[in-house]
C-alpha positions in Angstrom: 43.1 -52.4 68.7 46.9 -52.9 69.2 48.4 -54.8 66.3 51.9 -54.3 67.4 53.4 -53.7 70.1 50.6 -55.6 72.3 52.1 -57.3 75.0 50.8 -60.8 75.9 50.7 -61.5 79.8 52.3 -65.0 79.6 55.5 -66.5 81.3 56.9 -69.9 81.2 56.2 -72.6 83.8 59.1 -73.8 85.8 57.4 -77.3 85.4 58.2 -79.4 81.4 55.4 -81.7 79.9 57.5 -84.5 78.0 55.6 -85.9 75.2 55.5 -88.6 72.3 56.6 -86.8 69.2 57.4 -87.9 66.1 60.8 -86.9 64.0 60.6 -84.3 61.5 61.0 -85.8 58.2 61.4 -84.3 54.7 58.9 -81.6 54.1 57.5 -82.9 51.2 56.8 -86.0 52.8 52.9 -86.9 52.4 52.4 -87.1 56.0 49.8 -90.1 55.9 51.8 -91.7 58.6 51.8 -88.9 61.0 48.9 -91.1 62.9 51.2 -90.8 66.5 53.3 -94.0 66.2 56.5 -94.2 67.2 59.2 -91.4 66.9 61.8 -90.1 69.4 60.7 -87.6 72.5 60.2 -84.5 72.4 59.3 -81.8 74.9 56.7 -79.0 75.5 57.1 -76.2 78.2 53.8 -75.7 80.5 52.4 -72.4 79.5 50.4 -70.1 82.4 47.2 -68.2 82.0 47.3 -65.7 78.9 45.7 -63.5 77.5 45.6 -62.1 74.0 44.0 -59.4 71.5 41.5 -61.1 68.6 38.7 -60.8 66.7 35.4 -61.9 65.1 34.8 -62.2 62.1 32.1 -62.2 59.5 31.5 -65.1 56.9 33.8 -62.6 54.7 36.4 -62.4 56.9 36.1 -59.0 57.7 36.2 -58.2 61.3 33.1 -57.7 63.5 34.5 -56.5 67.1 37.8 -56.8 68.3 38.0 -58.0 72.4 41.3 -59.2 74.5 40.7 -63.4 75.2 41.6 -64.3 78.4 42.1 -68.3 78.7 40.0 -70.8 80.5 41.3 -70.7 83.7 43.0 -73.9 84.8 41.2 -74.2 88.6 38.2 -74.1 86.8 38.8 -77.3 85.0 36.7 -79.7 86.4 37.8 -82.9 84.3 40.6 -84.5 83.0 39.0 -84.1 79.3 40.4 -86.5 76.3 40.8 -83.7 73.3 41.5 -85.2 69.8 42.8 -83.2 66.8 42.5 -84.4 62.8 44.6 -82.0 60.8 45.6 -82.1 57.4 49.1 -82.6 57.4 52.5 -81.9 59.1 54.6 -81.1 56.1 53.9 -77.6 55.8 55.3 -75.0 58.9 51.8 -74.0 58.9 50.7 -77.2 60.6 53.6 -77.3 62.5 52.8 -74.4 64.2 49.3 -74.7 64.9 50.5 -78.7 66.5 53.1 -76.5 68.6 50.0 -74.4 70.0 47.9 -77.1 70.5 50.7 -79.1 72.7 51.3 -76.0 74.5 47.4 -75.7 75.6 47.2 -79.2 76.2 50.3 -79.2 78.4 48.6 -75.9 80.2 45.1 -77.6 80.8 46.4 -81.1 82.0 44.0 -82.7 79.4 44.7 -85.7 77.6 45.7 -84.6 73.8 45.8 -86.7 70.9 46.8 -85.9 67.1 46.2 -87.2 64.0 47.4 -86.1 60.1 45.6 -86.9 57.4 48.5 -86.1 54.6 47.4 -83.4 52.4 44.5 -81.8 51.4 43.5 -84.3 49.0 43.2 -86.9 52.0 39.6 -85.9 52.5 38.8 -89.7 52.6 41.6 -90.0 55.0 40.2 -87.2 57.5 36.9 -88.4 58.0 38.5 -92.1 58.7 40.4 -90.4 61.5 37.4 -88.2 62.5 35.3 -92.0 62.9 38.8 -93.1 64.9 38.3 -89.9 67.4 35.1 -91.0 68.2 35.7 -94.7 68.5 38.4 -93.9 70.7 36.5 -92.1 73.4 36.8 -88.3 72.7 35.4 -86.0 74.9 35.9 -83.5 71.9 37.3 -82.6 68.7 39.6 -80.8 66.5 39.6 -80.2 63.7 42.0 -78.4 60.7 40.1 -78.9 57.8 41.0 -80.6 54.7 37.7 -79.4 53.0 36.2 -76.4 54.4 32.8 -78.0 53.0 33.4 -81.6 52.4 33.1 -82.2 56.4 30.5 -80.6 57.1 28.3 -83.7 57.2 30.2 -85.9 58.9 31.0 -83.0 62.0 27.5 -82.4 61.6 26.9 -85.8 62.5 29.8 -86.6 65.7 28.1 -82.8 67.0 24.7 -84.8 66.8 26.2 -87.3 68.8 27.3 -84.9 71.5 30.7 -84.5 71.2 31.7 -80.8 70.5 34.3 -80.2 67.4 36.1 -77.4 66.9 37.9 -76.0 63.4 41.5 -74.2 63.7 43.6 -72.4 60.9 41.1 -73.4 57.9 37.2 -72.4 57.7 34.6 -75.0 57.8 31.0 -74.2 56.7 28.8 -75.2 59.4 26.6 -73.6 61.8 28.0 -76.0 64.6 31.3 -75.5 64.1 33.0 -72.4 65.7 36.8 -72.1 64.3 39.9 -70.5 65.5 41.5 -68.7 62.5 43.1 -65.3 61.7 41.2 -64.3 58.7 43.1 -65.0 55.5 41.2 -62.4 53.4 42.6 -60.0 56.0 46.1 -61.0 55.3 45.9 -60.9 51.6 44.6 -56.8 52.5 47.6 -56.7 54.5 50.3 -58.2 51.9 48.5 -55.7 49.2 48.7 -53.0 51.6 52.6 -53.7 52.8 53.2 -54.2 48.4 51.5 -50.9 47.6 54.0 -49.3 50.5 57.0 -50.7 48.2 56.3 -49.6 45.6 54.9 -45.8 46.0 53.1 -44.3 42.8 53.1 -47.2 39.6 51.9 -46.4 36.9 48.4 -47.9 35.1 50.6 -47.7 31.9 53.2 -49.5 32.9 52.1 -51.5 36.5 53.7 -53.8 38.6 53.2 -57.7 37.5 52.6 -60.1 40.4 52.5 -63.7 40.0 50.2 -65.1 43.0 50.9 -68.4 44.4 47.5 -69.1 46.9 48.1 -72.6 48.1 46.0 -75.8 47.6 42.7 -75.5 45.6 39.6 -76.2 46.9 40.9 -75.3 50.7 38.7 -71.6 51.2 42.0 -70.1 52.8 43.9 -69.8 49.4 40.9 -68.2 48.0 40.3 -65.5 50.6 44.4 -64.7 50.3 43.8 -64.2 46.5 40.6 -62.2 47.0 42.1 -59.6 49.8 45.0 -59.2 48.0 43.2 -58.2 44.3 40.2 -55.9 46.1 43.6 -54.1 47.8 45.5 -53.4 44.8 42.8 -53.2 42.1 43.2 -49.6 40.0 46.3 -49.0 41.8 49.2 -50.3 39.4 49.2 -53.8 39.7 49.0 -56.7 36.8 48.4 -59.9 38.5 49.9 -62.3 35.5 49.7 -65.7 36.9 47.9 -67.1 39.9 49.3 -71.2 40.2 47.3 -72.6 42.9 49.7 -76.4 44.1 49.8 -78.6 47.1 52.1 -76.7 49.8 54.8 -79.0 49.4 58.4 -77.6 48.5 58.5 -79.8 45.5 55.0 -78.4 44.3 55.4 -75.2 44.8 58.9 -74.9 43.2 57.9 -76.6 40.2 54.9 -74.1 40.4 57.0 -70.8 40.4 59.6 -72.4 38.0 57.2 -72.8 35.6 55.7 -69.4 35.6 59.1 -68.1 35.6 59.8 -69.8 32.2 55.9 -68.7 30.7 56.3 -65.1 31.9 59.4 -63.0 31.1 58.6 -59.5 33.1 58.0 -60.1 36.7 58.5 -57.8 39.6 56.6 -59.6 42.3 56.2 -62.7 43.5 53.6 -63.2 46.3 52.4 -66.4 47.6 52.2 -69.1 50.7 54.8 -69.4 52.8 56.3 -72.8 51.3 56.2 -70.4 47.8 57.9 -67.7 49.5 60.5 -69.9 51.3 61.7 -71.7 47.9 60.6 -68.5 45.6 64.7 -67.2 45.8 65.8 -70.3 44.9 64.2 -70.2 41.6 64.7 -66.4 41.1 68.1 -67.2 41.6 68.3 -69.6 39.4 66.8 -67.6 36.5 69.4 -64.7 37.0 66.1 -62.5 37.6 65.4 -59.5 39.9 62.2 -60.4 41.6 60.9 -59.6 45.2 59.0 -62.4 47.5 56.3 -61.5 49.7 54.2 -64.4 52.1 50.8 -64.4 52.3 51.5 -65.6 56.6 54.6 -66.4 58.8 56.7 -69.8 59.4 60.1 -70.0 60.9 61.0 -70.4 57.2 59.5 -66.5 55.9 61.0 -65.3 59.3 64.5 -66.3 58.4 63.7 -65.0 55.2 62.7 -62.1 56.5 65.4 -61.6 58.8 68.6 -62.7 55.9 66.7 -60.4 53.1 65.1 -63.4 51.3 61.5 -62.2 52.1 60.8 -58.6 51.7 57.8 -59.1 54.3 55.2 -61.5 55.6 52.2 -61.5 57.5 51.6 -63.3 60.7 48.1 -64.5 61.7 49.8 -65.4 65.7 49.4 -69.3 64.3 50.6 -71.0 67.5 47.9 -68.7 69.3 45.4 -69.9 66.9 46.1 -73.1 68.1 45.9 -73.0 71.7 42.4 -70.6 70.6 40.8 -73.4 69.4 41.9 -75.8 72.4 40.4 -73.1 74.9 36.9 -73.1 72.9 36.9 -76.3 72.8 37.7 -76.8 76.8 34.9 -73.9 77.3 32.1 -75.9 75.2 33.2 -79.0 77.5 32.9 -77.0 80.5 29.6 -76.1 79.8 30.1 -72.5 78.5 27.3 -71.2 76.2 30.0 -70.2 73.5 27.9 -69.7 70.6 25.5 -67.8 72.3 27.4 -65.0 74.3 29.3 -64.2 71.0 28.8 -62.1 67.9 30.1 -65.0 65.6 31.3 -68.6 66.0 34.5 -67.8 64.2 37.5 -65.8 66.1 40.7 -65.1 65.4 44.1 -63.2 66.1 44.9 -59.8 64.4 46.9 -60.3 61.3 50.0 -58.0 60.9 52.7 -57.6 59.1 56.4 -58.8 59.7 59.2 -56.8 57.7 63.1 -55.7 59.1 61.5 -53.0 60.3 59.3 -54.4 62.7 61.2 -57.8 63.0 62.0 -56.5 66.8 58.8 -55.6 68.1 57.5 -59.6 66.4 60.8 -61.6 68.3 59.1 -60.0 71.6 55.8 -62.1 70.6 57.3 -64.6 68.1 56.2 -67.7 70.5 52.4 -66.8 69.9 53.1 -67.3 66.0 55.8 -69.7 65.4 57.3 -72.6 67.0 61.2 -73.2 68.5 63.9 -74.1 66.0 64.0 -77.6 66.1 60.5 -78.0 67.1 59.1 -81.8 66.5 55.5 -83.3 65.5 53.5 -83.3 68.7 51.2 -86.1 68.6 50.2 -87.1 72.5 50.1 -84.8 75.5 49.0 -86.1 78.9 
């Protein structure tokens, strides 16, 4: 299956969507107010058909088939369907990205698109609240980026009971009823040990390369499946992993995080870890007078940059705003009446990870608007 060089048959609309969007904010703000009121305006281009390369995926991660997805076609639309999405937050690029895909979809189907954050992934409480609001306000289905890939099972369990179809993006959630959009994290932590291994040739087992590992949030199944691609990639092959600091993905969190390891371990050649790790990893480096390379676990417009300006040796992108507008389309196909679950080999799909570096930097900028969203890009909260 092409990983790079695939070219997705999309072009831009002549026509805009305006939206209600909210301003940016400081990054390491906690987000519980990102519940779509006020903010300034904001706009979204119309997207046409597309079409795109993915893959299913075993509970593991691991690919079953790959196939090219081909969008719900808009004529066949036969409702003007009220979509809303409960994510965790939108203080991490991440999030921002996946909201930017979303928009886009919503802005290509003419459905009505609402979004709610629940501010971090220790808002559990929070989510389902805004789950029970999504129903109460007349959804004709749900999204949802999941706060707890098994505390909400239950309560999706029971709004699927009800009838109304939910749909996971970027996070798994463990339920039988819930088909999710996401690239498959364990498959980026293969590619980051794969793309590390190519850096550094032949170590030695005497004297390997030490990697502190920075996952994300604990208790959020992503982080996890990073950690475990990357270690079965690099195991017997040279490389000491000497700290794994698991941390909210604010900046402030995760700076404290790698500062800290930093000052506990003197002899570090690596540092791999989410992307809010990798965007404030330099700073700390820096700051210690150390020689360290940075490696991200996925893609934001932050690891690009650092990518492109010799920050980041490399990242991975998982095509997040694709991931996005994934999920939307299942979701519209479920509504439609489209036996999803059945005609597939799994109910989780996503895009082939692969990995960004200078020296495929131009082949990504041809596809960059599958994976991350405009400079400047606001909060999408309301579509249509």
């Amino acid at each position: 299956m092409p990983r790079f060089g695939m070219r997705a048959a999309f072009a831009l609309a002549l026509a805009t969507v305006f939206v209600a969007s909210a301003c940016g904010g400081d990054d390491d703000d906690d987000g519980a107010s990102d519940d779509g009121g006020g903010g300034s305006s904001g706009v979204v281009s119309a997207l046409d058909d597309w079409t795109y390369e993915v893959e299913f995926l075993n509970p593991d991660g691991t690919p079953i088939e790959g196939v090219t997805w081909e969008s719900f076609p808009v004529d066949e639309i036969t409702e003007e369907w009220e979509i809303c999405a409960a994510i965790v937050h939108l203080k991490d690029p991440y999030w921002l990205a996946l909201d930017y895909g979303l928009a886009q979809e919503a802005a290509r189907t003419g459905t009505k698109f609402n979004l709610l954050a629940a501010g971090g992934y220790t808002e559990l409480s929070t989510q389902l609240d805004q789950l029970d609001d999504c129903v109460a306000q007349g959804a004709d289905g749900i999204i949802i980026g999941a706060t707890s890939a098994d505390g909400v099972v239950a309560k999706v369990e029971e709004i699927v009971n009800q009838g109304i179809p939910v749909v996971g993006i970027g996070v798994p959630v463990f339920s039988d009823d819930v088909p999710v959009a996401f690239a498959s994290f364990r498959q980026q932590g293969r590619k980051v040990g794969e793309f590390m291994l190519d850096q550094i040739g032949e170590p030695s087992t005497s004297d390997p390369v030490r990697v502190a590992f920075f996952p994300g949030p604990e208790g959020a199944g992503w982080p996890d499946d990073s950690l475990k691609g990357f270690e079965e990639t690099v195991e017997g092959k040279g490389v000491e992993i000497v700290a794994v600091e698991y941390g909210d993905t604010g900046k402030e969190v995760q700076l404290q995080l790698i500062e800290d390891v930093l000052q506990a371990e003197p002899d570090i050649d690596y540092i791999v870890g989410n992307a809010v790790a990798a965007t404030v990893a330099p700073q700390a480096i820096d700051e210690s007078g150390r020689d360290i390379q940075v490696i991200s676990t996925y893609i934001t417009y932050d690891t690009y940059q650092a990518v492109k300006n010799g920050d980041n040796l490399g990242t991975v992108s998982d095509s997040t705003a694709l991931t996005g507008r994934l999920g939307y389309d299942i979701l519209i196909r479920i509504l439609e009446g489209e036996d999803f679950l059945g005609e597939n080999p799994s109910k989780d799909v996503g895009p082939v990870p692969f990995t960004v570096s200078p020296d495929t930097l131009t082949q990504f900028e041809d596809e960059r608007d599958f994976s991350i969203p405009p400079d400047g890009f606001e909060p999408v909260f309301t579509v249509n």
